[in-house]
Structures are given as structure tokens and as C-alpha cells.
C-alpha positions in Angstrom: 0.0 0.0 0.0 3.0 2.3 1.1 4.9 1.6 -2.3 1.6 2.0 -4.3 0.4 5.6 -2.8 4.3 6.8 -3.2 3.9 6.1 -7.4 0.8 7.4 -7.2 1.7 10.9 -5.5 5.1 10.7 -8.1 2.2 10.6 -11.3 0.6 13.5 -10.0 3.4 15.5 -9.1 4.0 14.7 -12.7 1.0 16.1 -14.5 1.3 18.9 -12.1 4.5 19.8 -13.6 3.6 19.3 -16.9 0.6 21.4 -16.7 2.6 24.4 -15.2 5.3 24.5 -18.2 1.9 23.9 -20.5 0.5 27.5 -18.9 3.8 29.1 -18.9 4.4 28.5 -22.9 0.6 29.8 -23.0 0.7 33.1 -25.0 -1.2 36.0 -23.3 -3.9 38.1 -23.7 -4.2 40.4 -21.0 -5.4 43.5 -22.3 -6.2 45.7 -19.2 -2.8 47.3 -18.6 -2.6 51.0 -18.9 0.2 50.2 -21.2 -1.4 48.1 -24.1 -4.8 49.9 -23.5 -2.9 53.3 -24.8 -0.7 51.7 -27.3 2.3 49.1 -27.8 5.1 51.4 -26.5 7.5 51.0 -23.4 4.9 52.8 -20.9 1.6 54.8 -20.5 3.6 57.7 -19.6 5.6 57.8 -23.0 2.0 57.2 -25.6 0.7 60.1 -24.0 1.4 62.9 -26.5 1.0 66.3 -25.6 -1.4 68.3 -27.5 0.0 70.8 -29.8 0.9 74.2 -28.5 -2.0 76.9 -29.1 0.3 80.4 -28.5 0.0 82.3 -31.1 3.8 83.6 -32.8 4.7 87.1 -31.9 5.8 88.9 -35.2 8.7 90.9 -34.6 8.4 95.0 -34.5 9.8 96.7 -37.8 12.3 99.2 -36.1 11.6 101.7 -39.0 8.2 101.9 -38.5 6.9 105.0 -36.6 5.9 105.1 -33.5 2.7 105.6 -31.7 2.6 108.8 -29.7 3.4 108.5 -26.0 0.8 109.2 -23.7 0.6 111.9 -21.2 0.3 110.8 -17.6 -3.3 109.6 -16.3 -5.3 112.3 -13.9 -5.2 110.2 -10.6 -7.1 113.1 -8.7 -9.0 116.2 -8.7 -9.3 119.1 -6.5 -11.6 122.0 -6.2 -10.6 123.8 -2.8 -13.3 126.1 -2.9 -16.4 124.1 -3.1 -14.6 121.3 -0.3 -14.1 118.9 -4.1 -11.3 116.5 -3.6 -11.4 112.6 -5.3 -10.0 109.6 -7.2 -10.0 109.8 -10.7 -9.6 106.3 -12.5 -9.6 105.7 -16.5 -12.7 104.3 -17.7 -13.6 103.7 -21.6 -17.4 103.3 -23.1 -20.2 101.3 -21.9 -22.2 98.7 -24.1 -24.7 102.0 -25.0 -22.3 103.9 -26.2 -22.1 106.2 -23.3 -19.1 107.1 -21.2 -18.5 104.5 -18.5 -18.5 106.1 -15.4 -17.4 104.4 -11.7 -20.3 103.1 -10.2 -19.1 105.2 -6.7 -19.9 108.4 -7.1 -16.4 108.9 -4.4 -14.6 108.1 -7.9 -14.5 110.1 -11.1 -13.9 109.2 -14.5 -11.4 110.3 -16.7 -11.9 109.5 -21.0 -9.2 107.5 -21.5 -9.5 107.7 -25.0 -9.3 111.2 -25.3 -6.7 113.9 -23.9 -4.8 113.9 -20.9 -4.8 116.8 -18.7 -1.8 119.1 -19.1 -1.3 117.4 -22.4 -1.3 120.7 -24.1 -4.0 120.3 -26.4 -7.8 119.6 -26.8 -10.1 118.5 -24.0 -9.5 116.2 -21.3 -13.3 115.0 -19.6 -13.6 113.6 -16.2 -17.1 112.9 -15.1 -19.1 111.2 -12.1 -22.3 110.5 -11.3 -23.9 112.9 -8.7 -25.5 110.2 -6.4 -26.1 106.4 -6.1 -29.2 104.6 -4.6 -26.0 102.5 -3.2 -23.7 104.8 -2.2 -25.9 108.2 -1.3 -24.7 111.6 -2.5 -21.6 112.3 -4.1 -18.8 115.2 -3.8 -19.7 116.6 -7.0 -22.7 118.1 -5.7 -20.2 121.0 -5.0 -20.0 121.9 -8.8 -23.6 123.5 -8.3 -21.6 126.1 -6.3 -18.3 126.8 -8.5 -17.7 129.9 -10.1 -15.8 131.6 -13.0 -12.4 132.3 -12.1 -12.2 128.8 -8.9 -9.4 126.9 -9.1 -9.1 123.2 -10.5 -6.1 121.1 -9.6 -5.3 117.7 -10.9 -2.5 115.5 -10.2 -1.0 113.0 -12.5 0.1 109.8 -12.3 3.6 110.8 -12.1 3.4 113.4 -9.2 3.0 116.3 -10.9 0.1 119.0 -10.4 -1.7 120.4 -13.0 -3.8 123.9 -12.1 -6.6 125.5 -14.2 -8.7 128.2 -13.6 -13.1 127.8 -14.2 -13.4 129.5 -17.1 -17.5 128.1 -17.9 -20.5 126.5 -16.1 -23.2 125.5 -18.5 -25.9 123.3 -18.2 -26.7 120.9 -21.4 -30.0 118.8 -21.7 -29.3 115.3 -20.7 -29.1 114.3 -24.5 -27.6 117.5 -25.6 -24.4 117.3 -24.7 -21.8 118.9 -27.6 -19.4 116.7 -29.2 -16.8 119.3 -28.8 -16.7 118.6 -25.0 -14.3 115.7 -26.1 -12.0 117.7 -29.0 -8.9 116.0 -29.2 -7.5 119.3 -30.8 -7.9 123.0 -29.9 -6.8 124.8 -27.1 -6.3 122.7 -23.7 -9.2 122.3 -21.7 -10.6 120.8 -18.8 -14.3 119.5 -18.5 -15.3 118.3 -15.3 -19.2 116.4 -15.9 -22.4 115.3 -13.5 -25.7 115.4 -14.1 -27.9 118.1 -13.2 -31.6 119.7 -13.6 -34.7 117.7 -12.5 -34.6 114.5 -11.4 -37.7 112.2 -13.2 -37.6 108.6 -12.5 -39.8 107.7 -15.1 -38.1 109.7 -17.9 -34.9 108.3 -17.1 -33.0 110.1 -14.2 -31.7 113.5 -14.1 -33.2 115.6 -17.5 -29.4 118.1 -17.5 -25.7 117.2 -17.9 -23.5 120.0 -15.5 -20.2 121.5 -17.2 -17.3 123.3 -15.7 -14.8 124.2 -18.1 -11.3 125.1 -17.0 -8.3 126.4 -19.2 -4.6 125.9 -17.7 -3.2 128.6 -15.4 
């Protein structure tokens, strides 16, 4: 019995090893790596191309070509001492309706940034504001309803230096009136400092009049 079960265990150990080289000459077909699902290269890492690059080429600057004319520095703030004005000006552009875009705060005016520069030397620079906010209450340019001919306007730029000018105008233009000429990129140097003005209607759109003060340099 002893001799029999010892060649019986020797068989099976014997189909067991055959069985295991079988398998191991087996080809496989093992498709989930992250390697052969992405393609037949060395790794994952190296199939993955990067896409191609979407930055536009800079072209180089002639050298000969001319120049754009350098800007004047930005208004940064305004004073008029004698009716207590004295705020921010920031650079705004146009609104969606075509109408200067004007800070929301009526603490902060508006200065045309596509138009002259104070103490650029020639045509109009406009700075504007509103006159009051439902948010924010009333603003300082309620004081232009008390400037005269002849008050003082100062302005300092962006790089320090102080620009004076001396009220030479206040008019009062209907709300959809306002001349073109306020914004002349040529002419003399001017000044235009703009709120609103006149009636207030709600249900014809706000304040009916545009206020002016025009100022010429000192």
C-alpha cells in the first residue's frame, strides 16, 4: 500500500508539472494594462502625446516703422478747494450703449481715457461722475452746483505732478444734448469736469441736465 500511494503521488506531481510548463508557454492576452490599452510602447507615460501648442507667434516689430505717440500721464485726482471737491480719478472707456462708462461710486470720477490727458497741451481732457447712487448716497460733485468763474481746478498725474486751471465756464446741457466738442482731441487745452444736473424724473430716465465746468490751464 506504502509503495503503491508513493507512485501514485510521483504521477501527480508529474501532471502537475507538466501542466505548469503547459501554462507558462501559454501566449497571453491580458489587455487591461494602462500600457497596451494606450498603445504598444515602453509605458503609458511615453503614448501620451502632448497636444500641440495653441500660442499664437509674436511677429517681430519693424524698427523703422513709426511710433505711436506716447501718452501723457493719467489724472489720478481732482481738487476744487473752494467748493470742499477733492477725489479719485480712474480711466474708464465706453459702456455697451455707447455712453461714457462712469465708476459706479460716485467717491470716484472718471477720466476718457480715449481722449486727452490733462496738461497734455491740447484739446479737451473729460472727467465725469455720477452725482448720487441709490447704493452709495450723494456724491462730492454736488459741489459743482456752487463753482464759479475764475475757482481753481487742480489735478495731479500719475507721475506726481500737479496740473492747475482756472473755471473759465458752467453751462448746463439737456441730458441728450451734450456737444461733441466737449471731447476735442484738438484745440486749445481744456478741462471738462461732468455730473448730471436739472430735474430728477424717474420715469423719464433720471436727471433731465448734464452739468459743465470748463477750465483752461493757469
Amino acid at each position: 500500500m506504502r509503495i503503491r500511494a508513493a507512485a501514485a503521488g510521483t504521477a501527480i506531481l508529474a501532471v502537475v508539472g507538466l501542466l505548469i510548463a503547459f501554462l507558462a508557454l501559454w501566449p497571453r492576452t491580458d489587455t487591461g494594462s494602462p500600457i497596451r490599452a494606450v498603445g504598444s510602447g515602453p509605458s503609458a507615460a511615453l503614448e501620451r502625446r502632448a497636444p500641440p501648442s495653441t500660442t499664437p507667434r509674436v511677429e517681430r516689430r519693424d524698427p523703422t516703422a513709426p511710433r505711436a505717440p506716447r501718452r501723457h500721464p493719467r489724472p489720478e485726482r481732482l481738487e476744487i478747494t473752494s467748493v470742499g471737491i477733492d477725489v479719485t480719478v480712474k480711466p474708464v472707456g465706453v459702456s455697451p450703449d455707447g455712453q461714457m462708462a462712469l465708476p459706479p461710486n460716485p467717491e470716484v470720477l472718471g477720466w476718457y481715457r480715449f481722449g486727452p490727458s490733462p496738461g497734455g497741451g491740447t484739446g479737451s481732457a473729460v472727467v465725469a461722475g455720477h452725482l448720487d447712487s441709490k447704493r452709495y448716497g450723494l456724491g462730492p460733485l454736488v459741489g459743482l452746483r456752487e463753482v464759479d468763474a475764475g475757482d481753481t481746478v487742480g489735478v495731479t498725474r500719475s507721475n506726481g505732478t500737479r496740473r492747475s486751471y482756472t473755471v473759465v465756464e458752467v453751462r448746463r446741457y439737456a441730458k441728450q444734448a451734450l456737444p461733441e466738442a466737449l471731447f476735442a482731441r484738438t484745440g486749445p487745452e481744456r478741462l471738462q469736469v461732468i455730473t448730471c444736473g436739472g430735474a430728477y424724473l424717474p420715469d423719464r430716465g433720471g436727471y433731465q441736465e448734464n452739468l459743465v465746468v470748463t477750465a483752461a490751464p493757469r
